[in-house]
C-alpha positions as CSV (number, residue, x, y, z in Angstrom):
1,X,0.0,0.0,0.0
2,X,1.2,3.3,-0.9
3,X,2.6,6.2,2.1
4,X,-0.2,8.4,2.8
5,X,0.3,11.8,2.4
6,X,-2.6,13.7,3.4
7,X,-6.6,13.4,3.3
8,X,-8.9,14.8,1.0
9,X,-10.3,18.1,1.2
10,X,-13.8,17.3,-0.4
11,X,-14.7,13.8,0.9
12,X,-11.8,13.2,3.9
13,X,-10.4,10.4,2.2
14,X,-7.2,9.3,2.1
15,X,-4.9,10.3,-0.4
16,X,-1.7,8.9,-1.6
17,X,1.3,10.9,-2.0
18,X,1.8,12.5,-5.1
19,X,-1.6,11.5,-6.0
20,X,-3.1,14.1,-8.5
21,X,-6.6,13.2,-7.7
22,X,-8.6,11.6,-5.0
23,X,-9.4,8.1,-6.2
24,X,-12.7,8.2,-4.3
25,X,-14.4,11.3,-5.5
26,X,-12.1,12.8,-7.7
27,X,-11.4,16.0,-6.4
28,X,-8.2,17.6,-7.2
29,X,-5.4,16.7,-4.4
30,X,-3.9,19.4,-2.3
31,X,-2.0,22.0,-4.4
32,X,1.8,21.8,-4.3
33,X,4.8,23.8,-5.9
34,X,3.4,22.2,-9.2
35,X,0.7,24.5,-9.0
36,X,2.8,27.6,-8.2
37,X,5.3,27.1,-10.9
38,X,2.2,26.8,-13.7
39,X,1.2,30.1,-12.5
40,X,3.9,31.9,-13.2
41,X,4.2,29.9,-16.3
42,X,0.8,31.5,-17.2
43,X,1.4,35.0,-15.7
44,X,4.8,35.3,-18.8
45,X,2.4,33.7,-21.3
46,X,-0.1,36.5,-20.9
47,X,2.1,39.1,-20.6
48,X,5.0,38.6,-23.5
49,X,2.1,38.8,-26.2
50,X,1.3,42.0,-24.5
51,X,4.6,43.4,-24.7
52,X,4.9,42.6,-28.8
53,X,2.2,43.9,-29.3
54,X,3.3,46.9,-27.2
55,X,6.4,47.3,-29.4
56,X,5.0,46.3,-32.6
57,X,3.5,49.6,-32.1
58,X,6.3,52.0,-31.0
């Protein structure tokens, strides 16, 4: 059986580490650093189109 890492937010199941999902209801599993580094991942995608287009038109 896998190491438990935590318990499920929506249903208080357990969840095993580095599980994406809860394999009872399906809820997304605690955020970790994963979740951080996409946001800043998505933060430079919206914002380099925005500065092309800001010096296309200088």
């Amino acid at each position: 059986m896998a190491r438990l890492e935590s318990a499920c937010q929506n249903c208080s199941a357990p969840v095993a580490a580095g599980a994406v999902f809860c394999e009872k209801c399906g809820a997304p599993a605690a955020s970790g650093p994963q979740d951080k580094q996409s946001a800043g991942i998505n933060i430079l995608s919206f914002l380099i189109p925005l500065i092309g287009i800001g010096l296309f038109f200088v």
